[in-house]
MISE-752031 format. One record per residue (C-alpha): x negated, y negated, z. Coordinates in pm, whole numbers, always signed. Layout:
<marlos>
      u      v      w
      X      Y      Z
...
</marlos>
This chain:
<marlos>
      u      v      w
  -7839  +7540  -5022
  -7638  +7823  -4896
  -7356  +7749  -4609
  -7547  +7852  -4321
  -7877  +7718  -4456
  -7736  +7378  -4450
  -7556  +7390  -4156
  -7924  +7439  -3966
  -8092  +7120  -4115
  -7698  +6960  -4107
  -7461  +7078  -3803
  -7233  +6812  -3871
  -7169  +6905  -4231
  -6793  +6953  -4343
  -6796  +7260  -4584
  -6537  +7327  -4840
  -6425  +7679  -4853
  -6236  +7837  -5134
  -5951  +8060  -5083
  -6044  +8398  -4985
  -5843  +8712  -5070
  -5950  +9100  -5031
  -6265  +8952  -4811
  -6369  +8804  -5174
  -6325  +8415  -5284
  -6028  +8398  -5428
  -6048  +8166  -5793
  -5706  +8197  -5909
  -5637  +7809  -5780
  -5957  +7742  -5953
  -5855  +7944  -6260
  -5482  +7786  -6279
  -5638  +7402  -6268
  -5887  +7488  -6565
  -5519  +7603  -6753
  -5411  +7260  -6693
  -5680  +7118  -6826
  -5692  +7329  -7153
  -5318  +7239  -7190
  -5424  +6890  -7192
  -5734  +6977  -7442
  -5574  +7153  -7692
  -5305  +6840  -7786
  -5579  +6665  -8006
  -5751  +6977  -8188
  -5891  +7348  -8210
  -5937  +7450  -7885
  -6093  +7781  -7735
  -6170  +7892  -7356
  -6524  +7999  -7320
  -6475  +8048  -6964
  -6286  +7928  -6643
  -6385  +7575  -6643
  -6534  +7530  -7007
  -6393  +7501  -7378
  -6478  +7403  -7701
  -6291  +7191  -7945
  -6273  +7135  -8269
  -6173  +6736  -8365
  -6278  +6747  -8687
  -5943  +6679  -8839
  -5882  +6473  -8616
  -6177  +6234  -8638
  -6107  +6234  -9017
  -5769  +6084  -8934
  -5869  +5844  -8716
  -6156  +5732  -8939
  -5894  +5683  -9222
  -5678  +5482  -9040
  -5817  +5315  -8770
  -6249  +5343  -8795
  -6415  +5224  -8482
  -6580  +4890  -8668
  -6222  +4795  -8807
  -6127  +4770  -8479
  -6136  +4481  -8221
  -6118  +4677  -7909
  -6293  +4984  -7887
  -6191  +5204  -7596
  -6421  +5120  -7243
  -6495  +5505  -7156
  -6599  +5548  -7476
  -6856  +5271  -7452
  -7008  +5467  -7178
  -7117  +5731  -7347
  -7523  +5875  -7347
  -7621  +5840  -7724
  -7964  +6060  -7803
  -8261  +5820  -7887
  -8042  +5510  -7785
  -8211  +5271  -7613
  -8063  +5295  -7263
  -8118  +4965  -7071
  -7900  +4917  -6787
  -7812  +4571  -6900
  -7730  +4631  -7238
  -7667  +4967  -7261
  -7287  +4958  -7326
  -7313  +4679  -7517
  -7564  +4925  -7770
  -7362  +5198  -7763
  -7056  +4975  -7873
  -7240  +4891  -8202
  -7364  +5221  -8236
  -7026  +5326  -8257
  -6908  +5053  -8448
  -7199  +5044  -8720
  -7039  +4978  -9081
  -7373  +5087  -9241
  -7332  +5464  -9081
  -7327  +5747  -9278
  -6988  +5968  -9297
  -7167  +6190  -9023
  -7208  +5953  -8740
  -6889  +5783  -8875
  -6745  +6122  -8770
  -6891  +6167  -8429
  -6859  +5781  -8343
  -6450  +5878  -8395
  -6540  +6200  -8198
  -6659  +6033  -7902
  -6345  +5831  -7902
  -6119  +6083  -7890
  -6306  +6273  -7636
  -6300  +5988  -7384
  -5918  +5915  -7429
  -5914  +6311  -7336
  -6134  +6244  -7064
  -5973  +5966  -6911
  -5588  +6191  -6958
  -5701  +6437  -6799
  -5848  +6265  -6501
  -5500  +6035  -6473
  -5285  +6365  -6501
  -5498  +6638  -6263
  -5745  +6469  -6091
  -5986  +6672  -6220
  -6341  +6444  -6430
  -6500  +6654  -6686
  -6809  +6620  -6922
  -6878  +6639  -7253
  -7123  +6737  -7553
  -7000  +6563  -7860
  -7213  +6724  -8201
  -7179  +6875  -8542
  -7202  +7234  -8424
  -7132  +7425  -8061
  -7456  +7522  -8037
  -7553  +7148  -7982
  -7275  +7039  -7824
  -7304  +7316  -7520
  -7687  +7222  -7517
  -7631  +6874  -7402
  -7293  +6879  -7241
  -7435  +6900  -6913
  -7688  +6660  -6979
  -7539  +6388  -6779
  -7323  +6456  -6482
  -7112  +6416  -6353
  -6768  +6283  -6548
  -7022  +6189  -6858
  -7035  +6252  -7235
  -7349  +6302  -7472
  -7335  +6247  -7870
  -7598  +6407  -8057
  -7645  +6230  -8401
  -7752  +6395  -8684
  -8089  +6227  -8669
  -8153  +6273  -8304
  -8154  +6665  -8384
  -8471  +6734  -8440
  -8649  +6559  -8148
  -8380  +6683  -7905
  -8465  +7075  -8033
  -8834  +7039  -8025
  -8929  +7014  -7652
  -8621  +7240  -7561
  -8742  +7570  -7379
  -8661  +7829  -7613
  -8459  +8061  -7276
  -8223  +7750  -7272
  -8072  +7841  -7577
  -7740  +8061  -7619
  -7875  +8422  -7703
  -8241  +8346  -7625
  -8242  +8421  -7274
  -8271  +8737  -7265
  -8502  +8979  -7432
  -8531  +8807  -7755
  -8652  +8480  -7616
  -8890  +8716  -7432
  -9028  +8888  -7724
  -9039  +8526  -7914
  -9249  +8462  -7629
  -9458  +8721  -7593
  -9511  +8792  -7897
  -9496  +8502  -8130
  -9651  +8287  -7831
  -9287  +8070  -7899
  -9236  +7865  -7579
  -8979  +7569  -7745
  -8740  +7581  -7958
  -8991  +7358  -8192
  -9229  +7595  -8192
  -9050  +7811  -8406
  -9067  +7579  -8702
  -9386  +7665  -8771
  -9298  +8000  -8889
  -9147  +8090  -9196
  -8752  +8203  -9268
  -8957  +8525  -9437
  -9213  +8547  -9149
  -8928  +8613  -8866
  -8714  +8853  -9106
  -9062  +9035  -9092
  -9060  +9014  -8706
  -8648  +9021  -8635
  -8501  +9188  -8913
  -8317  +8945  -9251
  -8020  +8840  -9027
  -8192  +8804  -8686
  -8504  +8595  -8846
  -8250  +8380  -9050
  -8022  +8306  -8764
  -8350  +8185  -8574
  -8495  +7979  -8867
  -8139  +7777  -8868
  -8109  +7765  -8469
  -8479  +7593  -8488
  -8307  +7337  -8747
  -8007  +7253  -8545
  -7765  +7447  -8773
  -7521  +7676  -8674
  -7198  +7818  -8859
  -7032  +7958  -8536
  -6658  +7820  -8553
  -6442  +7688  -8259
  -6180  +7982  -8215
  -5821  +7898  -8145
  -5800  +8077  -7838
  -5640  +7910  -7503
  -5613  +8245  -7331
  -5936  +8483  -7186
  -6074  +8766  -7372
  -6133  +8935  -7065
  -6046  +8961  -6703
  -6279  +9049  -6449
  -6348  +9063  -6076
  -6684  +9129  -5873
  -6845  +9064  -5556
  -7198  +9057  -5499
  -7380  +9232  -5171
  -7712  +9088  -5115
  -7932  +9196  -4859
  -7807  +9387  -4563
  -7462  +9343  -4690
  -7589  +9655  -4996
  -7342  +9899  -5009
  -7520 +10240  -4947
  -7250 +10494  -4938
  -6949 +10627  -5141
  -6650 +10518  -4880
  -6800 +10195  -4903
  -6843 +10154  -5272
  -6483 +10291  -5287
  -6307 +10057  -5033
  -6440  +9728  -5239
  -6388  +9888  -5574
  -5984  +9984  -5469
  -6008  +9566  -5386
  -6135  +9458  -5719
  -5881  +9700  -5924
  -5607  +9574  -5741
  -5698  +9236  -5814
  -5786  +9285  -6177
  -5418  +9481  -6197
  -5229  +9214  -6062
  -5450  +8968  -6345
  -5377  +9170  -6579
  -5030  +9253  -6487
  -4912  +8883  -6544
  -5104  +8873  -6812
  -4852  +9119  -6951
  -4577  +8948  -6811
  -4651  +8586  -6943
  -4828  +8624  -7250
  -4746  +8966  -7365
  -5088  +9047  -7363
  -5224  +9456  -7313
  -5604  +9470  -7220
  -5719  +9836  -7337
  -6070  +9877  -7242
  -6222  +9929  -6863
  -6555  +9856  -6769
  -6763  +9898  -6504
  -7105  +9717  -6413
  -7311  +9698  -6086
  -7643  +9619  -5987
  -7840  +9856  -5767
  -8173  +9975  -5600
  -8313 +10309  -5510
  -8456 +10301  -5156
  -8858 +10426  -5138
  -8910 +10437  -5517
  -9186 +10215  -5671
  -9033 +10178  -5955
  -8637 +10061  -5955
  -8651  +9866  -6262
  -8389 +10054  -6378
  -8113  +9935  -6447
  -7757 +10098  -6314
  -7546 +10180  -6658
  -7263 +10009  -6725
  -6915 +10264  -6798
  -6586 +10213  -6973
  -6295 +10382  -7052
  -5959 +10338  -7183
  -5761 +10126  -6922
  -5451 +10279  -6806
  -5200 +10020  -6643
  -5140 +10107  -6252
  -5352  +9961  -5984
  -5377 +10338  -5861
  -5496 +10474  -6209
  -5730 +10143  -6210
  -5866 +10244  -5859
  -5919 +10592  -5973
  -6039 +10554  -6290
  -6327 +10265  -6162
  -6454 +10526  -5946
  -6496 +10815  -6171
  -6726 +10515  -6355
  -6917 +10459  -6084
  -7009 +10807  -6027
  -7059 +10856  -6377
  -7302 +10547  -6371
  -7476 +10670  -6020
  -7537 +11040  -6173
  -7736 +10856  -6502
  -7912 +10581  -6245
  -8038 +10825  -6029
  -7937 +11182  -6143
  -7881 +11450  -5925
  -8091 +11368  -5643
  -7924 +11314  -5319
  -8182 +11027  -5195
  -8076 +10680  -5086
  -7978 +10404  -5330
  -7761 +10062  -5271
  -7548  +9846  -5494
  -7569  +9480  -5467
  -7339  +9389  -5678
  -6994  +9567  -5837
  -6766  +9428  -6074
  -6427  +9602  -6257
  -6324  +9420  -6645
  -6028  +9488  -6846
  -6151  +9390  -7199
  -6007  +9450  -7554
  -5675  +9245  -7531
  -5412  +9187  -7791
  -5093  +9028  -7843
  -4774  +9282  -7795
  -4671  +9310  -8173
  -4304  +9173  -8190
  -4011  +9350  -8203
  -4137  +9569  -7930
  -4021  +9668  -7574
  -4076  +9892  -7287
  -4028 +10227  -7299
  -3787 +10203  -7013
  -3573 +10046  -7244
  -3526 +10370  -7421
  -3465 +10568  -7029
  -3181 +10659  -6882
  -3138 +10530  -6546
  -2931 +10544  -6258
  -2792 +10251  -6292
  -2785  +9941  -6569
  -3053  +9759  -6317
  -3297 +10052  -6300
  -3537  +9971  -6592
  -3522  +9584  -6463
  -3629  +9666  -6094
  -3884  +9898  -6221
  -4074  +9648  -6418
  -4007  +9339  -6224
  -4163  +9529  -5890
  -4539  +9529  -5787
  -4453  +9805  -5539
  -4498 +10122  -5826
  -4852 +10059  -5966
  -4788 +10429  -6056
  -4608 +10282  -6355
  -4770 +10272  -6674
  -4655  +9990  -6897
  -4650 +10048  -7273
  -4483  +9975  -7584
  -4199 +10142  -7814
  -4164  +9995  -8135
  -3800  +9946  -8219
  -3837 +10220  -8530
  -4037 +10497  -8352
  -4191 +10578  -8035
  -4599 +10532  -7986
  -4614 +10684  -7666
  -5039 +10624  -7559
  -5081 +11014  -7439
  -4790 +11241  -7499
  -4905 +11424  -7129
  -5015 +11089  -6975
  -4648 +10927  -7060
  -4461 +11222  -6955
  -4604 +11288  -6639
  -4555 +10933  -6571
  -4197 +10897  -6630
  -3951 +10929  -6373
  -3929 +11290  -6238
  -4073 +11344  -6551
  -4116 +11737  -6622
  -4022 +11781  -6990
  -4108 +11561  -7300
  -3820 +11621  -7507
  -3865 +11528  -7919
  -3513 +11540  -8153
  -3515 +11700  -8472
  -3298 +11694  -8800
  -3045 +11992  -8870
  -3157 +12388  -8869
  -3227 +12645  -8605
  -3268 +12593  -8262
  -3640 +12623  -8148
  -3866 +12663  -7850
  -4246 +12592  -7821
  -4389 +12792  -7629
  -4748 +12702  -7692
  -4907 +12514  -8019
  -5218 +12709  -8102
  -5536 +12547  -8286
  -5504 +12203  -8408
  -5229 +12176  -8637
  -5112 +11798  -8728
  -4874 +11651  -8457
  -4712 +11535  -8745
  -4542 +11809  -8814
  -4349 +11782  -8501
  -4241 +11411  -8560
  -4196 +11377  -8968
  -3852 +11542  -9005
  -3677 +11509  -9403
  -3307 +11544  -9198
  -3122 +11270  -9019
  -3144 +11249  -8661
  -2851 +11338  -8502
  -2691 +11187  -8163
  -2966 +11258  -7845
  -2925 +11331  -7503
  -3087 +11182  -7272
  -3210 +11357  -6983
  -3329 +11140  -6665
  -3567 +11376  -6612
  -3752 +11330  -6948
  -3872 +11166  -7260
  -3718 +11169  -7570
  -3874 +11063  -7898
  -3646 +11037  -8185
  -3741 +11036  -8589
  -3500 +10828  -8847
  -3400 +11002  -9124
  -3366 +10872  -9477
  -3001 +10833  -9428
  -3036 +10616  -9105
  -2987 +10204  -9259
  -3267 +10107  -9000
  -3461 +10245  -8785
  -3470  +9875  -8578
  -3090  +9898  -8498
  -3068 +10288  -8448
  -3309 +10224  -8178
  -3182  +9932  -8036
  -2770 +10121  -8071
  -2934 +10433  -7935
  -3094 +10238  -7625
  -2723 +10050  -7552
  -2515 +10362  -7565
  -2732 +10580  -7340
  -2799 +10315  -7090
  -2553 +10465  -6846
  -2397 +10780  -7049
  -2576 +11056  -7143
  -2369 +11249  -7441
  -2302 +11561  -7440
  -2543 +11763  -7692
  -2436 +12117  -7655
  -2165 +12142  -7893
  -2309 +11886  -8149
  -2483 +12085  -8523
  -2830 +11890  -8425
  -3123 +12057  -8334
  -3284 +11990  -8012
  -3583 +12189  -7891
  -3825 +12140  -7560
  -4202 +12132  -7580
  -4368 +12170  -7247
  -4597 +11915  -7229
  -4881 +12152  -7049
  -4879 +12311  -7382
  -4977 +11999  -7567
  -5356 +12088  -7733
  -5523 +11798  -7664
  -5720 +11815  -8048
  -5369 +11707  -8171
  -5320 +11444  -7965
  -5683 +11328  -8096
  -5507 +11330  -8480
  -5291 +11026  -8391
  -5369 +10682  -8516
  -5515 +10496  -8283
  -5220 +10206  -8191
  -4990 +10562  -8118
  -5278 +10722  -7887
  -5295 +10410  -7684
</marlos>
């Protein structure tokens, strides 16, 4: 039931609130103790984060081990929690029942399969049992061949439970199994398997053909279903301990609908500045950049039969900066409005809002912040500047110790410090001045210079992108020299043979920009 639902059948009930931040629950206590117990998870195999309280692991190597040198019917004690375990098509007598799974376990006449998951459900009860001693927290388990089985039945028995499926239990287990409970059937494929193939279980499907459903589903569709009906699946555990993603939404249900702009605005500015400060220390901790922004909501038009439709979900390239994040949300939302309901002004109301950075990868190493490469007023400047949460203006990103990969020429320039100029170094020859680029000539032109770079100066007031030479012995410790001597001293340029020439950055076409590889426009 809901809070206030049973608090009417239940005044005296003592309700456990979470946290609450920004008006919304706040999960990060929630999200830190699932870390813990990943930590703990990930000591014994493969292990990936599926979500915020879930993983997979893969003990497959270590099962092998343990059935090598110490099998569970070699050995006189077998370990309690592991006795406790629900075994498929086990007989499950109260009185007997651990003594049956104990020999299950322990059976010398197994085949290398079961011998496998018998050394599997060891393991995952010693897990188990650590975690509980060193959090607190219980957890459950689905102990199989593949993760498609093992998610099916790891909520089988709650709570602080495990389930083993054995290889000849699979069949049985699969054939009475709705076919919507299954990973990637619950949305409009189970409903056309429905529909249209009258498939209700996940055993009904073994009537048809591997040919019959590449006829229906297309040859890697109908294949993937004629396995999933037979138990197989070739999806591996990923080693991943960290989120894809990062995402915040609140849902508005009822007369709580947001039904204006200033309202959809206010909660959206929350969100973004929640998913910045996520994605912030994701930065800061695992050197992680997310580089993708996504919008999704749920809405409703007011007085229209027919509001089936659904509201469109919007990205765009994420620019670090709670303020950019803020902006940038909203210009999805009104995208998404204009293509949910066009450009009627009638009544409409969104139940539900959520912001996602998505697309993250690891920092490449031997990289650092541009600010590194920026003159400051004083040896602490660049330090303050990233350490503080109080200029979400900023925009984080990365300078490669051999050249500069600024995302957006403009974007980085603006964004500088007094920024006004964005100032590029050239080899020896004449003096030149920009005053617009015309067409779409290469930008390469402007960075891939035959001469040696000579000594820079660094303005505060700009950004200045330098390009080795032949001559230079490496690029790596030109860059890191050139970031120590102009950390407090800007040299004096004018009387120097280099050639140093301004390009105003409003002149910048934006087809050239568009030329760049990819890692450099980000």
């Amino acid at each position: 039931m809901r809070g206030d639902e049973a608090k009417n059948v239940c005044p005296g009930i003592n309700l456990v609130q979470v946290p609450v931040s920004r008006d919304k629950a706040d999960l990060n206590v929630y999200r830190n103790a699932g870390s813990e117990v990943v930590a703990i998870l990930s000591t014994k195999g493969k292990c990936e984060r599926a979500s915020i309280d879930e993983v997979y692991l893969d003990l497959t190597d270590a099962a092998k081990e343990m059935l090598l040198e110490s099998p569970p019917e070699s050995s006189e004690f077998t370990f309690e929690e592991a006795t406790k375990s629900n075994i498929l098509d086990l007989p499950s007598d109260v009185g007997d029942r651990e003594e049956n799974v104990k020999a299950w376990l322990c059976r010398a006449d197994a085949n290398y399969q079961d011998k496998l998951l018998a050394c599997g459900a060891v393991l995952v009860a010693q897990l188990r049992v650590k975690v509980l001693e060193e959090t607190q927290f219980t957890c459950s388990a689905g102990i199989a061949h593949n993760k498609m089985l093992a998610k099916l039945v790891s909520g089988m028995h709650k709570p602080a439970q495990q389930t083993v499926v054995p290889s000849s239990s699979v069949q049985d287990f699969l054939a009475s199994l709705p076919v919507k409970k299954m990973k990637q059937l619950g949305g409009k494929l189970g409903s056309s398997l429905q529909d249209d193939l009258g498939v209700k279980t996940v055993g009904d499907l073994l009537g048809f053909t591997e040919e019959k459903l590449q006829e229906y589903y297309g040859v890697n569709t109908g294949t993937w279903l004629w396995k999933t009906a037979r138990g197989f699946s070739g999806e591996e555990v990923e080693d991943r301990l960290l989120p894809k993603s990062h995402g915040c939404g609140k849902t508005f249900p009822g007369p709580k609908a947001l039904k204006n702009h200033s309202s959809v605005k206010s909660w959206l500015d929350k969100l973004c500045e929640e998913l910045s400060e996520r994605i912030q220390s994701d930065l800061s901790c695992n050197k992680r950049v997310a580089q993708t922004l996504t919008l999704h909501a749920r809405a409703s038009k007011e007085n229209e039969c027919n509001s089936m439709k659904k509201f469109p979900s919007k990205s765009c390239p994420l620019r670090y900066g709670t303020g950019k994040i803020q902006e940038d949300a909203m210009k999805l939302f009104e995208s998404g409005l204009h293509d949910f309901w066009g450009s009627r002004s009638a009544r409409w109301s969104i139940t539900s809002l959520s912001v996602t950075a998505s697309k993250i990868f690891d920092i490449p190493s031997g990289t650092n912040s541009i600010l590194k490469y920026i003159k400051g007023p004083s040896s602490n400047a660049s330090t303050a500047i990233l350490d503080s949460s109080s200029t979400p203006e900023l925009t984080p990103f990365v300078v490669h110790e051999e050249q500069c990969e600024p995302s957006s020429i403009k974007e980085e320039c603006d964004n500088s410090i007094s920024a006004t100029q964005c100032r590029l170094i050239e080899g020896k020859g004449a003096p030149k001045k920009l005053s617009k680029v015309q067409g779409t000539g290469s930008i390469l032109k402007f960075l891939s210079q035959s001469q040696p770079a000579q000594h820079e100066k660094r303005n505060f007031d700009g950004l200045i992108c330098s390009h080795q030479g032949p001559e230079s012995s490496s690029g790596a410790s030109v860059a890191e020299q050139h970031g120590r001597d102009n950390i407090n001293t800007a040299v004096d340029h004018s009387s120097g043979s280099g050639d140093t020439w301004m390009l105003n950055v409003e002149d910048i076409d934006p087809d050239v920009v568009g030329e760049l590889p990819l890692e450099i426009q980000r």
